[in-house]
N, C-alpha and C positions, 0 to 999 in steps of 0.2 A: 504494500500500500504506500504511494508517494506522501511523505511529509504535508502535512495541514501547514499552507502558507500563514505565516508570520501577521497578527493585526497590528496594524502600524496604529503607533501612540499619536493620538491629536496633536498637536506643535503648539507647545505652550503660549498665552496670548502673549503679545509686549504690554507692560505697565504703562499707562498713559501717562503725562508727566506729574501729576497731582499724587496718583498711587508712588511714581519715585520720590516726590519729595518728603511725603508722608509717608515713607520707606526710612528715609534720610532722618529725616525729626525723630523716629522710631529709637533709628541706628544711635544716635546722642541721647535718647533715655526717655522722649515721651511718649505718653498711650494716645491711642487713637481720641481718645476721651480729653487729653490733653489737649489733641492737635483742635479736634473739637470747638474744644472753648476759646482756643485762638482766635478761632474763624467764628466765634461764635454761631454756630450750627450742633444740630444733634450729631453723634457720635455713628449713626445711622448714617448719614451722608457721608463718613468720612469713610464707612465702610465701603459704599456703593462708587468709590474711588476705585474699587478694585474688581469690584462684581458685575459693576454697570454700568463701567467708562465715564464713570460723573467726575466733577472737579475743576472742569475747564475756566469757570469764573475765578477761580480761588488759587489759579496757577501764579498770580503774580505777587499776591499775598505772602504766600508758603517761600517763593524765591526770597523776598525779602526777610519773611521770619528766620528761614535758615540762612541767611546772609548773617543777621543780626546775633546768633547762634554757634556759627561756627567762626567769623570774623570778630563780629562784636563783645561776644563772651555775654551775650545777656540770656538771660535763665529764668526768671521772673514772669511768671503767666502774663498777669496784667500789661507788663509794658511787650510782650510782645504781642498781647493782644489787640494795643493800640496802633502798632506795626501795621498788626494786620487789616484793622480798622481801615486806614489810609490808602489801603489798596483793594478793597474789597465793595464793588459797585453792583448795582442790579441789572438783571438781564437786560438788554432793549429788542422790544418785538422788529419785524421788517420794517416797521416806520419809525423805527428811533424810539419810541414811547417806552416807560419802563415797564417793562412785562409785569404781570399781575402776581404775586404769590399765592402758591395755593396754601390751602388750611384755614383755620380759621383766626380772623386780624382780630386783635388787641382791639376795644374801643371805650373812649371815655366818652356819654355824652354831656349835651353843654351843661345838662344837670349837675356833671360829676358824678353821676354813676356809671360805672365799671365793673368790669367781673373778668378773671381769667383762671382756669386753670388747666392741669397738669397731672399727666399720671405716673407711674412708675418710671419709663422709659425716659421721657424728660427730664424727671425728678432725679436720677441717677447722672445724668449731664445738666447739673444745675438750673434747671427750669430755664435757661436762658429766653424763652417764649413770655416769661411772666417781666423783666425786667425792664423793656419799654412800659408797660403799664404802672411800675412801681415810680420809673424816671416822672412818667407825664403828669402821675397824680403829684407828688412832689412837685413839679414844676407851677401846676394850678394852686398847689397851697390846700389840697384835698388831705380827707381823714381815710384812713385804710381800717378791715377788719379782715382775717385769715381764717380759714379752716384748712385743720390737718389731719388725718390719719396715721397713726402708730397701732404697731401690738399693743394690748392693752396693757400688757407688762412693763412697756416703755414708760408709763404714766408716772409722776412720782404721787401724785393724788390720785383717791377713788373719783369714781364717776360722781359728779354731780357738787364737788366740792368747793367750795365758798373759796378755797385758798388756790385752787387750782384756773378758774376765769371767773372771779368775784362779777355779778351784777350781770348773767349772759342767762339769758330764761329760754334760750334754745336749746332744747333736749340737745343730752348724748345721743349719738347714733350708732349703735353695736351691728355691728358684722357677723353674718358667718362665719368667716375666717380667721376670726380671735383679733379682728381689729377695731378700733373706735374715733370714730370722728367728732372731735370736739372744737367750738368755737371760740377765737377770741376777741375781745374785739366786737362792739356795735354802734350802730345809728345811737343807742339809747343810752350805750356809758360814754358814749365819745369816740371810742375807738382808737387809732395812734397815727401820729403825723406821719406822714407819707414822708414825708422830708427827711425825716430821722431812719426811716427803715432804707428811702434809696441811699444814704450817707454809709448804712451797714452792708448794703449788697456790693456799694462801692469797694468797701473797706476787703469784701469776700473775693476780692478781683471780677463780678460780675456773677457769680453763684450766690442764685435766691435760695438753690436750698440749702447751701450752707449756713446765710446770713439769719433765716428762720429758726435753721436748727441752731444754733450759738445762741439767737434770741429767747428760747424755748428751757437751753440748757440753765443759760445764766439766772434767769428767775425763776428755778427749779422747779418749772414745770414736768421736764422727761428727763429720764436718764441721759450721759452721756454717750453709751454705743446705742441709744436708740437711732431707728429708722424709719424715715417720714415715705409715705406713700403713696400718699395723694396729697395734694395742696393746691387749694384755690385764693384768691387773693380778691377782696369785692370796698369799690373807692366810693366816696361819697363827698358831695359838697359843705361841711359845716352851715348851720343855721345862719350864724350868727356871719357868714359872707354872703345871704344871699341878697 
């Protein structure tokens, strides 16, 4: 019986230049998570650099991060995320017009209300979808309220505790899955300056849910190795501006 001819192996694709940079950045020590937050984009797109020939916008950004990187010696998230900032512009359709995003946009209206949230996936790459919202309501001088989801173990207080969101007469909300979503933050206590929270997200290099969970940890609401879930963020106009 003649030998079963040989299947020949598919030829591996070429990297398109986005996946090598992001190759590069890799190779000097950051996660895709990292590269991420450079570009301020989910950790998702930075995958789809390699799966799905995405990145093309974000080639000239990444030249310059890894310039600044392996020239500059700068290591520091934030400032190379403001690198990236500077080179990072929006699609333009066949007429020049900036292409529309899809998903769904951020909106405050002229009221000052707002509402945005976030699920795991985002939550895990710093909600960066929530921090235009947090910038604009700052910016208007708007009051912010939050809801979060933890294991219930995460808690440092029982459900329903005076010491845990004093004056919030929005039920607990218990989960299935041994989680609970509690309020902080209302129309009717006040809520907290939007100004003060963008000041802390600043401070997070642009990670809301860092800046939440720090917020959370410090007035010993949850534990330290707690893990936030879900998080929504909802803005409103103060009375007393309108």
């Amino acid at each position: 019986m003649p030998p079963r001819p040989r299947r020949r192996r598919a030829p591996q694709r070429q990297l398109n230049e986005a996946a090598q940079l992001a190759d590069r950045l890799q190779q000097a020590g950051y996660t895709k998570r990292d590269i991420a937050r450079i570009i301020n984009r989910d950790p998702s797109l930075v995958s789809q650099f390699y799966t799905r020939n995405k990145g093309a916008a974000f080639v000239t950004a990444l030249r310059e991060v890894l310039a600044a990187v392996e020239t500059g010696g700068i290591t520091d998230l934030p400032e190379l995320a403001a690198i990236a900032a500077r080179h990072t512009h929006r699609r333009t359709t066949a007429s020049g017009a900036r292409a529309r995003v899809r998903g769904k946009a951020v909106l405050i209206t002229p009221t000052g209300s707002g509402t945005g949230r976030v699920g795991a996936q985002a939550i895990a790459s710093g909600s960066a979808r929530l921090r235009p919202l947090i910038a604009e309501a700052a910016r208007l001088g708007l009051r912010l309220a939050f809801t979060v989801r933890l294991a219930k173990t995460a808690y440092v207080h029982p459900s329903g505790s005076r010491a845990d969101s004093p004056g919030i007469r929005r039920e607990v909300t218990q989960r299935a899955d041994h989680t609970e979503e509690r309020s902080y933050g209302s129309a009717q206590t006040g809520g907290f300056d939007a100004a003060d929270f963008a000041r802390r997200v600043d401070a997070a290099g642009g990670d809301v849910t860092a800046a939440i969970h720090k917020w959370l940890v410090e007035t010993e609401r949850i534990h330290t190795d707690a893990q936030i879930v879900h998080l929504e963020i909802r803005t409103w106009r103060p009375t007393s501006s309108r």
